[in-house]
Steps between C-alpha positions, in 0.01 A plus 500: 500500500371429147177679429164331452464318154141434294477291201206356312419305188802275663266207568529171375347292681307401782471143715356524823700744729800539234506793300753487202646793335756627245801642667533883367590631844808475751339332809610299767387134707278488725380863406195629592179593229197615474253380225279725378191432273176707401288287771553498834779607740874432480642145545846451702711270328924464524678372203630143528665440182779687313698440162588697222196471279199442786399524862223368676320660762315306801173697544398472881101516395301322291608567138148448328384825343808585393590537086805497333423780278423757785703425789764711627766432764649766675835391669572652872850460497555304837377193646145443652501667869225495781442834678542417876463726777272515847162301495626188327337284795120472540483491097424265261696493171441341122829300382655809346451728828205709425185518783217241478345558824338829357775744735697756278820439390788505762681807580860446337759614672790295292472294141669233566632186220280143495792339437676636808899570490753235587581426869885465566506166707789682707220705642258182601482421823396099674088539557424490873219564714210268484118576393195358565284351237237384775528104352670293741646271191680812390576686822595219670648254318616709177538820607514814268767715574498897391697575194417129389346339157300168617258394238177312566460218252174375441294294257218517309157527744695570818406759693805735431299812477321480838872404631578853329246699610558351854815631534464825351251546741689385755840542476697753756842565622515446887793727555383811307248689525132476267659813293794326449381245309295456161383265188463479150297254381522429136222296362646354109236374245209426717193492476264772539312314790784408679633846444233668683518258754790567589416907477209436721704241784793796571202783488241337761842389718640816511811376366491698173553831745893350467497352127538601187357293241584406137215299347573368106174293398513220235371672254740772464764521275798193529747785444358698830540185677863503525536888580203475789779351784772777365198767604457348819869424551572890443220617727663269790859645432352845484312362844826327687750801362305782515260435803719283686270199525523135513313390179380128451390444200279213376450444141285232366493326275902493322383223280221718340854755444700196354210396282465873360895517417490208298149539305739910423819299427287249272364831352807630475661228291745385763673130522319333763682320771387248777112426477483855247565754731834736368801421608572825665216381765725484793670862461178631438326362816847593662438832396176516708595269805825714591302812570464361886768503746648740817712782308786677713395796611169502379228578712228209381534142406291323185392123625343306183271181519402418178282258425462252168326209415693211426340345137390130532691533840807458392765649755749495218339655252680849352310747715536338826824376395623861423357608764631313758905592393421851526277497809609414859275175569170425461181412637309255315138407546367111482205330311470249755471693832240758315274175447526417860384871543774623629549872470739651376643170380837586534748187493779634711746197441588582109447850634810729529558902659894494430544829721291384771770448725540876410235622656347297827637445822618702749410922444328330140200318636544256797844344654321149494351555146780338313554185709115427505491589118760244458351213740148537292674444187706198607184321699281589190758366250534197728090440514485553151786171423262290763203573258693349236571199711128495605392484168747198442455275800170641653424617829581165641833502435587867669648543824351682791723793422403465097105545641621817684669623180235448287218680744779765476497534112112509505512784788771701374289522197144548607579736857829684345527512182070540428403873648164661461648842588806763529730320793811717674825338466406391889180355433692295233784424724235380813326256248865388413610448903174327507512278249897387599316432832362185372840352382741309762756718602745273408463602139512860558853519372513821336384666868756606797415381828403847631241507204357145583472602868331851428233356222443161526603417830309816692206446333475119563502634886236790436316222362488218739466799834164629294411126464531419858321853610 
């Protein structure tokens, strides 16, 4: 390996996080630096420009202080790496991996790349297993599988972080044991408030016991932005491979990361593509989303839901668009169901888990959860088109059957979809039995016979015996 290099009196220039230098030394991309000044510690930094004549150098900390005259870069001859080793969980981490929460630093046992090394798709294997989130919109209708990417799109004043925080909380693999299983929550250009919020939620639950968390605030640098999920993303490899867990990891929000690669690129000098963000967009959220998945012969899986906000709520906008071709589905929350007051307003019919079939049913969840999954969706769907009719031709016009249909949409929202608290996937799946209860059973299509008799059927009997009792 190349030795360390130093220069100084290279400087040229300086423009937010960008550092621009003379080239007088053999360096590589993406190596890490250190800059060095007469005030104040040493700033990480990894150079992100190379020609002949100049490189720049993103600076991961806030740049002011800094003059051209005096500053000296010292060049570390590999890329930026995050000691790992025992203790990651129960810890709270800055975006570039070093303790907030007042703890010293983690014992390393390995040094392991941010960028992680290239997985040989020979080697994946199909995600199975199921896990519960503990929201019956995503457990039971869109179930996320382990070794799966789902992303969570939201919109602007939804209540995506509270969704997050839920499931972190919550979240659990029912055939492994509590050891078995951990998360990293990575928290991307937020706020401070919300930051300790969520600090404070996984503390008083208990839940940060099993987390590891990766907290980048919104005033930190736009550079550190896009290395904060590559920290996390290392810590859960280190985690799954290492440890043998199961690692879900939630990061929140992608759109702050998209925003922060294309205020660099802009920086950087780049042709902007679609809506200004770089063309290379896609790889480079590829890059990040393919670090999930079931490895052969490795002893942990990584599960990812990331979640983004979709700007002016457009579903085809870049990042969701992007998104969505690398991912394996998506859950998407709706404007109109959080002014009803519906929590989490989760629209399950443009909602998607590709891999759900994956993971329920029979030695997954429940032998019955995939036909009653199904049945919802199609009755829902169906209430939903009699809406639309209602809205045309009034209640007048509807059928007896349309009335049902419509008490059904109204139900399935307020008494399914709406929870106030953690439900088990058979909690969820009794409010779903229950709610099919009030259809005809004529329409129960998507059901088998034996189902019909065991749920609807028995408890019509239970129902009228306790009524004449």
């Amino acid at each position: 390996m190349r030795p360390e290099l130093s220069v100084q009196g290279t400087a040229t220039a300086i423009e937010g996080p960008l550092l621009f230098l003379r080239r007088n030394v053999e360096v590589g991309l993406n190596e890490a630096v250190e800059i060095l000044s007469e005030d104040g510690p040493p700033k990480l930094g990894r150079v992100a420009i190379l020609d002949q004549d100049a490189m720049v150098v993103e600076v991961l900390e806030s740049t002011i202080g800094l003059g051209l005259q005096d500053v000296r870069v010292r060049f570390l001859a590999e890329p930026l790496h995050f000691a790992v080793g025992p203790g990651l969980l129960g810890r709270v981490f800055n975006g570039v991996g070093e303790p907030v929460d007042g703890g010293p630093g983690v014992a390393a046992r390995k040094r392991l790349r941010i960028d992680g090394v290239p997985i040989n798709p020979t080697v994946r294997e199909l995600p199975t297993d199921f896990i519960e989130t503990g929201v019956t919109a995503i457990d039971l209708m869109n179930s996320l599988v382990r070794g799966q990417k789902l992303p969570l799109f939201s919109a602007g004043g939804m209540p995506h972080d509270r969704i997050a925080s839920d499931i972190a909380q919550n979240a659990r693999l029912r055939r492994a044991g509590e050891t078995a299983f951990a998360i990293v929550f990575v928290g991307i250009g937020i706020s401070h408030d919300i930051a300790e919020t969520f600090r404070r939620t996984m503390q008083d639950s208990g839940a940060l016991a099993h987390t590891a968390m990766f907290l980048n605030l919104a005033s930190e640098s736009s550079t550190q932005r896009l290395l904060t999920p590559r920290f996390a993303l290392t810590a859960a490899e280190y985690l799954a491979a290492d440890e043998g867990r199961h690692v879900l990891v939630i990061m929140t929000d992608m759109t702050n990361y998209c925003e922060a690669l294309r205020e660099v690129s802009a920086s950087h000098g780049e042709v902007p593509s679609r809506k200004g963000y770089p063309g290379y967009m896609y790889s480079d959220l590829a890059t990040i989303y393919e670090r999930a998945g079931v490895l052969r012969g490795a002893k942990g899986t990584i599960t990812q839901l990331p979640i983004l906000t979709m700007p002016a709520d457009d579903i085809t906008h870049p990042i969701p668009d992007l998104t969505g071709y690398i991912t394996e589905g998506q859950i998407v929350l709706d404007h109109t169901l959080d002014r009803k007051g519906v929590y989490p307003p989760i629209n399950v019919l443009p909602s998607l888990s590709r891999l759900m079939d994956q993971g329920i049913g029979k030695g997954y969840s429940h032998p019955d959860h995939p036909a009653l999954a199904n049945q919802l969706y199609a009755s829902y769907a169906k209430a939903v088109r009699v809406r639309v009719l209602a809205s045309v031709v009034g209640r007048d016009g509807l059928t007896a059957l349309d009335l049902q249909y419509l008490e059904f949409a109204d139900r399935f929202e307020t008494s399914l979809i709406a929870q106030s608290g953690r439900r088990t996937l058979e909690e969820s799946m009794e409010s779903g039995w229950a709610l099919l209860r009030r259809l005809p059973k004529s329409e129960l299509t998507r059901l088998s016979d034996a189902q019909i008799a065991r749920y609807i059927e028995s408890a019509e009997v239970r129902k009228e015996g306790s009524a004449h009792a």
